[in-house]
VMD Tcl script that draws the C-alpha trace (Angstrom):
set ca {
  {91.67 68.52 84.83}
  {92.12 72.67 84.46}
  {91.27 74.53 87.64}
  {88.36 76.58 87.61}
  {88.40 80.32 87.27}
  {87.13 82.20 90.26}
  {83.59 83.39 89.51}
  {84.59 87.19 90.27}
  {87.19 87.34 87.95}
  {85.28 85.12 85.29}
  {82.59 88.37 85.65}
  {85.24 90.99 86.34}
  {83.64 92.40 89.34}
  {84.48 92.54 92.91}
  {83.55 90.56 95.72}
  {81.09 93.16 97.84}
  {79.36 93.43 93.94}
  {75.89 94.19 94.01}
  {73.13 91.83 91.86}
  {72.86 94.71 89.56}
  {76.83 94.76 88.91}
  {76.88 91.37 88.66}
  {73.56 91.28 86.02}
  {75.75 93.98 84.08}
  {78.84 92.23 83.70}
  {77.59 88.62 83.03}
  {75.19 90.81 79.74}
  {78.00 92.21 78.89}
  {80.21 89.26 78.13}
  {76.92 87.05 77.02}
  {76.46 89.77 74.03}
  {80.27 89.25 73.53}
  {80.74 85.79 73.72}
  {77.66 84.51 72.20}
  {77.70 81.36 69.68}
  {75.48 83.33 66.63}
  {77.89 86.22 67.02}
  {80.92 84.58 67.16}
  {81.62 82.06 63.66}
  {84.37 80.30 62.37}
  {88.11 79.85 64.40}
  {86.84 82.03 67.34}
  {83.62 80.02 67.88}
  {84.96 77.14 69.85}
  {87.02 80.03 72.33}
  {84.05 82.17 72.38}
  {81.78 79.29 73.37}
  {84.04 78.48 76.17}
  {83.74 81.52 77.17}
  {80.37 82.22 77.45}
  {79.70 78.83 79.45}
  {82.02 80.03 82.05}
  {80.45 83.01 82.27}
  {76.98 81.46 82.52}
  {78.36 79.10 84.91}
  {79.77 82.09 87.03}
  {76.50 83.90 86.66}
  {74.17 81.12 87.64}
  {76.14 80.74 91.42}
  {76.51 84.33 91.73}
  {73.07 85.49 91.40}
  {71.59 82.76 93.00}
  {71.94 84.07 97.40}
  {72.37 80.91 99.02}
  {74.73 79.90 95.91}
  {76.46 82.72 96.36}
  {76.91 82.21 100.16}
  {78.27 78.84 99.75}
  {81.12 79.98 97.23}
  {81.94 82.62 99.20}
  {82.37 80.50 102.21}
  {84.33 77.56 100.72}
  {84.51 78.17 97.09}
  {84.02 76.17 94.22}
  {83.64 72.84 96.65}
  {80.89 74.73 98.58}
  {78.93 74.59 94.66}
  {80.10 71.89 93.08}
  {77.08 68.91 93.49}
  {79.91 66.13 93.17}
  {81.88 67.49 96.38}
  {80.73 65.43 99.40}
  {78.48 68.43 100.40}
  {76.02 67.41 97.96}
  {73.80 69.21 95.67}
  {74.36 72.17 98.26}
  {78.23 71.45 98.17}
  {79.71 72.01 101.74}
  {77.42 75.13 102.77}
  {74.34 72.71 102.78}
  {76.25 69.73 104.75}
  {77.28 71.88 107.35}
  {74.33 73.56 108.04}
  {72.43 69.96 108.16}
  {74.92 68.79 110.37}
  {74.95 71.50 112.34}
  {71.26 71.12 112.92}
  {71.54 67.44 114.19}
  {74.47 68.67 116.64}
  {72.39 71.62 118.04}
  {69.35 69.09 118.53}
  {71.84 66.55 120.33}
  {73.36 69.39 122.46}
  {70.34 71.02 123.11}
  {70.80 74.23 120.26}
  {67.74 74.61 119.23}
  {66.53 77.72 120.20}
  {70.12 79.45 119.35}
  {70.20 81.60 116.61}
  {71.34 79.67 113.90}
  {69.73 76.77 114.72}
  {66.34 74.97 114.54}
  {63.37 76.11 116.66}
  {60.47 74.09 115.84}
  {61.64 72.04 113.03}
  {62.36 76.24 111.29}
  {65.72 77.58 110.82}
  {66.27 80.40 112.87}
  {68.45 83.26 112.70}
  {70.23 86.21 114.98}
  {68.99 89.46 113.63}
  {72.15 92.26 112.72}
  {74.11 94.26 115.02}
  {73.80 97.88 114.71}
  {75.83 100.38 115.28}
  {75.17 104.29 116.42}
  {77.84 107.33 116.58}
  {77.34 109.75 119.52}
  {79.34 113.15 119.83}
  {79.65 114.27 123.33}
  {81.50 116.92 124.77}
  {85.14 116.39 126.65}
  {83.04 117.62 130.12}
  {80.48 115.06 129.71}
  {82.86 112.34 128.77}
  {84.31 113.22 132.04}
  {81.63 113.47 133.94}
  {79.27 110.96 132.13}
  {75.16 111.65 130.98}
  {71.93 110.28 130.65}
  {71.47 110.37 127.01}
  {68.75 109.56 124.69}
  {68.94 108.48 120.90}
  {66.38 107.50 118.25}
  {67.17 104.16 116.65}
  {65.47 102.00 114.31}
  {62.49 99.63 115.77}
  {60.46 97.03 114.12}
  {56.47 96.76 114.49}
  {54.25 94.28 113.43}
  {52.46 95.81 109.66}
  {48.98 97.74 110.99}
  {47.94 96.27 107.58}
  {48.40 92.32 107.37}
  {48.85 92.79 111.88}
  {52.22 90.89 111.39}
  {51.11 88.07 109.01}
  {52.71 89.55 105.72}
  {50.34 88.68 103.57}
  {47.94 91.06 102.25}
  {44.13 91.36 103.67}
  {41.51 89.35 102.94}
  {44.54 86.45 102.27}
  {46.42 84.28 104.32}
  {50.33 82.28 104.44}
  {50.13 78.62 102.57}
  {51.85 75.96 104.08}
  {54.94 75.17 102.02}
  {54.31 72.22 100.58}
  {58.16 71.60 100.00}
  {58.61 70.82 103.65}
  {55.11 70.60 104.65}
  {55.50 73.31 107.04}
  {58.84 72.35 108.73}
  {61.06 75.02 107.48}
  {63.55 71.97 106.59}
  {63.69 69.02 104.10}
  {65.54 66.02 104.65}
  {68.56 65.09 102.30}
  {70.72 61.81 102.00}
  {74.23 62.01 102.55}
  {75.65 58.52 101.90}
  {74.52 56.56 104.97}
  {73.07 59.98 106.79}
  {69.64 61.43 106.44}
  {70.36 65.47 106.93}
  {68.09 68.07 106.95}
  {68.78 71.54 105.38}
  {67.32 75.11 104.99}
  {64.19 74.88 102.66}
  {65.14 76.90 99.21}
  {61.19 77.70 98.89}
  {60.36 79.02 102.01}
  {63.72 80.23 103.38}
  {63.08 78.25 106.59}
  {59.52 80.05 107.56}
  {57.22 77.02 106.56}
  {54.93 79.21 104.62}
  {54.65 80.95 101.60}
  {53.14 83.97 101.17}
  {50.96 84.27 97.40}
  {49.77 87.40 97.70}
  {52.59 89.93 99.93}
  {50.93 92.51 101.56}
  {51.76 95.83 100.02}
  {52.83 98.05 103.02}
  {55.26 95.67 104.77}
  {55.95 93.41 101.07}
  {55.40 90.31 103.32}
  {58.04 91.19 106.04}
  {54.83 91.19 108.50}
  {57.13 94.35 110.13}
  {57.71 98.06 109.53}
  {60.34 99.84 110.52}
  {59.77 102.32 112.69}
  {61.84 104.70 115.19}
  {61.65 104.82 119.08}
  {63.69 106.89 121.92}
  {66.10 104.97 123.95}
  {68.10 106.01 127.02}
  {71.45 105.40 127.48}
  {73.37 106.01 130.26}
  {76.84 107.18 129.27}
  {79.35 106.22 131.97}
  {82.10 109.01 133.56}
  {85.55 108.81 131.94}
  {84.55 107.32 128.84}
  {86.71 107.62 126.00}
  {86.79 108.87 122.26}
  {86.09 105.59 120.34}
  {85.02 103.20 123.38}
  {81.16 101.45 122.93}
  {78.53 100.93 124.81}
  {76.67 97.83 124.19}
  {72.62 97.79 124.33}
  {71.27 93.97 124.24}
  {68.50 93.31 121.97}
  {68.29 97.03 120.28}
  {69.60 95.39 116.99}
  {67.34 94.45 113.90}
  {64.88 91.59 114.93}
  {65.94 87.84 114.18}
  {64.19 85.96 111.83}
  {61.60 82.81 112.53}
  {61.45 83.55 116.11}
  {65.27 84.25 116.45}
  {67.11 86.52 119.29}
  {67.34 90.47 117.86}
  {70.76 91.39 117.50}
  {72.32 94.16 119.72}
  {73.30 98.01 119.48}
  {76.53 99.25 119.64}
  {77.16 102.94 120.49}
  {80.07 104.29 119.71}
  {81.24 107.59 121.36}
  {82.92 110.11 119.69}
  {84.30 113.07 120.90}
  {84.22 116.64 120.12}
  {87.43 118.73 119.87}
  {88.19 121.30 123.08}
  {89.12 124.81 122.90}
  {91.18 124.45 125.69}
  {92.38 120.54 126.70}
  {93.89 117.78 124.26}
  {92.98 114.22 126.12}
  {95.51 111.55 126.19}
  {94.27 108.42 128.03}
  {93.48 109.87 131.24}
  {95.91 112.61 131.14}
  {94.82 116.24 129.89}
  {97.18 119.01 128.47}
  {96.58 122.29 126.98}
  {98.68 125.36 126.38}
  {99.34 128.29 128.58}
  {100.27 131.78 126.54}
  {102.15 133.95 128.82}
  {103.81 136.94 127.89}
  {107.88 137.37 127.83}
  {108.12 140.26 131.06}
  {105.74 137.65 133.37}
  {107.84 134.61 132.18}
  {111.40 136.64 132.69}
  {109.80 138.16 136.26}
  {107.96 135.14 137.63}
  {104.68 134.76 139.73}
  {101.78 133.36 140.18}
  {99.39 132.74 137.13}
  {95.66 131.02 136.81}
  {94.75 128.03 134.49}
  {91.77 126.55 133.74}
  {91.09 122.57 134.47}
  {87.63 120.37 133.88}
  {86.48 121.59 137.90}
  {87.20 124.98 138.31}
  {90.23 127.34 138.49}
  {93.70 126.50 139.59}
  {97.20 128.32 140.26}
  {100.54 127.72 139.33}
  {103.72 129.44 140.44}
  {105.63 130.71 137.35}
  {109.64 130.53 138.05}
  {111.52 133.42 137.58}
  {113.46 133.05 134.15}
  {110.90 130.30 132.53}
  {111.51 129.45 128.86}
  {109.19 128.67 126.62}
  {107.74 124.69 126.70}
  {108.55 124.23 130.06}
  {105.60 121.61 131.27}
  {103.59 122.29 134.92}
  {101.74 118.90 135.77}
  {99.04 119.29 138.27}
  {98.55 116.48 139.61}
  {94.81 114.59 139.56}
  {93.16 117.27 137.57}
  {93.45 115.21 134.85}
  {89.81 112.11 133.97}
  {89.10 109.21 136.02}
  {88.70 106.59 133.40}
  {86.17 104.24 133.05}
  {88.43 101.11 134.27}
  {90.96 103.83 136.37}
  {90.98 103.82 140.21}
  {92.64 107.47 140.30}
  {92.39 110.35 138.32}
  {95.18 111.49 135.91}
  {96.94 114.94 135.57}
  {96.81 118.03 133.84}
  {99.97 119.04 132.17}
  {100.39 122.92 131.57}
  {103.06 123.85 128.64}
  {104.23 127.23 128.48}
  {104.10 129.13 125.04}
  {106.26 132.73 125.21}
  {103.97 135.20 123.56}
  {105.54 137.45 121.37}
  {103.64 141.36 121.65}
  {102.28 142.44 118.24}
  {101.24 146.35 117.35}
  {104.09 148.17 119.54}
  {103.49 151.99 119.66}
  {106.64 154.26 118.93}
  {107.30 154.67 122.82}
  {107.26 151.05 123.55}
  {109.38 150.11 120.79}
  {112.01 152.44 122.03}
  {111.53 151.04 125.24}
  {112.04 147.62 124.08}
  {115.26 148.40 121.98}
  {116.62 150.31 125.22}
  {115.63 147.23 126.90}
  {117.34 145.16 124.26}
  {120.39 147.69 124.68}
  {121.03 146.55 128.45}
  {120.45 142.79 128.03}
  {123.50 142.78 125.17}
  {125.44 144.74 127.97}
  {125.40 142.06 130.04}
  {126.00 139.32 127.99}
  {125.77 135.71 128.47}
  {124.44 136.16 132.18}
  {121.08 137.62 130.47}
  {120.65 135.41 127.43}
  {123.23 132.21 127.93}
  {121.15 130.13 125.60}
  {121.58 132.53 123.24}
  {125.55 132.98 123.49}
  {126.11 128.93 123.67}
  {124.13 128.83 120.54}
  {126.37 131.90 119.06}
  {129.51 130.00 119.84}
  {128.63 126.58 118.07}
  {127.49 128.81 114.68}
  {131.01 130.44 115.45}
  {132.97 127.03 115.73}
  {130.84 125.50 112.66}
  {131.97 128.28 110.10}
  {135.42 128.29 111.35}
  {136.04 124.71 111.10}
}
mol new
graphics top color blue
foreach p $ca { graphics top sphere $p radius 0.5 }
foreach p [lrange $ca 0 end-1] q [lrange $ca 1 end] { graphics top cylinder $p $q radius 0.2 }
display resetview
């Protein structure tokens, strides 16, 4: 027996597809591989052809079909699979009501609550900038998210006024229908009602039968000290609401922060760079730098060269699992002076004039590196 084509290729469209995509491509090929438009040798190949993609079409248009192949492919479709006419997707899902019943499921999301299927509602997700101080220091921070309230129109029964739900009379109400499985007796996910035990005739026209609107609402959030850039905070229950009486799903803030003028953050460790010019790095002293709580001196060596590192130990962030604070490491960068007038460039070759006098004792950096260009060349 050949092995079935995946449905996606059969269509030539990707997985995350959307309906429309998947309406385009399955036209496409049906106007191609048609039986009146293909005749004589072809017709057989064509015919083939456009089964398949009829076949391909039918599961992947169809949303709980579609769920079921993507899950556990062509077994989760195919009626002669042990899954039944539901292939796997339907078995497990009855069995898995009968375990939740047994283990005492019922009201979990996913499960059966009142002879309905119920279901978690989404996560969502929300991207805060903050600064590097308040990431430090923490804030009490408030967003607007999404929120769901019952439809002023229908007052939360989706169906428009001066009409009312119907019972299903699929399942009589009960959100589930019973199936055989050989020797079991299963239940499964209504296909008319989508597990609510009612059906709707006549949708009202604000909410479309949802029986909610979406709406927004302030929340506050408290953003903890020594947070950091891509860490989230979790808000139960702030997620979009469950369906058939199921849990709302949860909100996930995710912190992002904004780029410093001044300090680069690594874990709990902060650096930045320190310009100083050449005269204050060849004479030494003392010099001021900035950190997250205030001012704060270093001494400057006599002689430094440029990228040597000060660490300042605990002026660094106090992360959010961290018993101490880290450090703040200084590096020096040797300015070079721009715009000379006429008398300090004389000055500065004078200057330059008495260094080369003394030679290596002044510059021995310079001279070692002098001697290895020497030795390279002569080699």
């Amino acid at each position: 027996m050949a092995t079935k084509r995946d449905y996606y290729d059969v269509l030539g469209v990707p997985k995350n597809a959307s309906d429309d995509e998947i309406k385009k491509a399955y036209r496409k090929l049906a106007m191609k591989f048609h039986p009146d438009r293909n005749q004589g040798e072809a017709a057989a190949a064509a015919e083939a052809k456009f089964k398949e993609a009829k076949e391909a079409y039918e599961m992947l248009s169809d949303a709980q079909k579609k769920a079921a192949y993507d899950q556990y492919g062509h077994a989760g479709v195919d009626p002669n699979m042990r899954g039944g006419p539901e292939g796997f997707g339907g078995f497990a899902e009855a069995f898995g009501d009968i375990f939740g019943d047994i283990f005492g499921g019922g009201g979990r999301a996913g499960g059966a609550r009142g002879g309905r299927q119920v279901y978690r509602g989404a996560d969502l997700s929300y991207a805060m900038e903050i600064t590097l101080e308040e990431a430090a220091a923490g804030k009490q921070a408030q967003i607007r998210i999404p929120s769901w309230d019952d439809c002023g129109t229908c007052h939360g029964s989706g169906a428009k006024p001066g009409t009312s739900a119907k019972t299903c009379t699929t399942c009589n109400g009960q959100g589930v229908v019973q199936m055989r499985q050989g020797f079991f007796s299963v239940q499964q996910t209504c296909p008319h009602c989508r597990g609510t035990g009612k059906i709707i005739p006549e949708p009202c026209t604000t909410c479309h039968g949802q029986g909610k609107i979406k709406n927004q609402k302030t929340l506050e959030v408290q953003i903890p000290a020594g947070i950091d850039d891509g860490m989230r905070i979790r808000s139960t229950g702030n997620g979009e609401p469950g369906s058939n009486g199921g849990p709302p799903g949860d909100l996930f803030i995710e912190i992002r922060t904004k780029k410093h003028d001044i300090f680069e953050r690594d874990g709990d460790d902060l650096h930045c760079v320190v310009p100083i010019g050449f005269a204050a790095a060849a004479l030494g002293g003392e010099i001021e730098v900035p950190t997250l709580g205030g001012k704060a001196a270093i001494e400057i060596p006599e002689g430094t060269q440029a990228g040597k590192q000060f660490r300042l130990r605990g002026k660094g962030i106090k992360g959010v699992r961290s018993s101490y604070p880290g450090d703040l490491y200084c590096h020096i960068s040797l300015e070079t002076p721009v715009k000379l007038t006429e008398h300090q460039r004389k000055l500065l070759k004078e200057f330059d004039e008495s260094l080369k006098k003394g030679g290596a004792k002044h510059s021995p950096s310079t001279e070692r590196w002098t001697d290895k260009v020497r030795n390279f060349f002569s080699a």
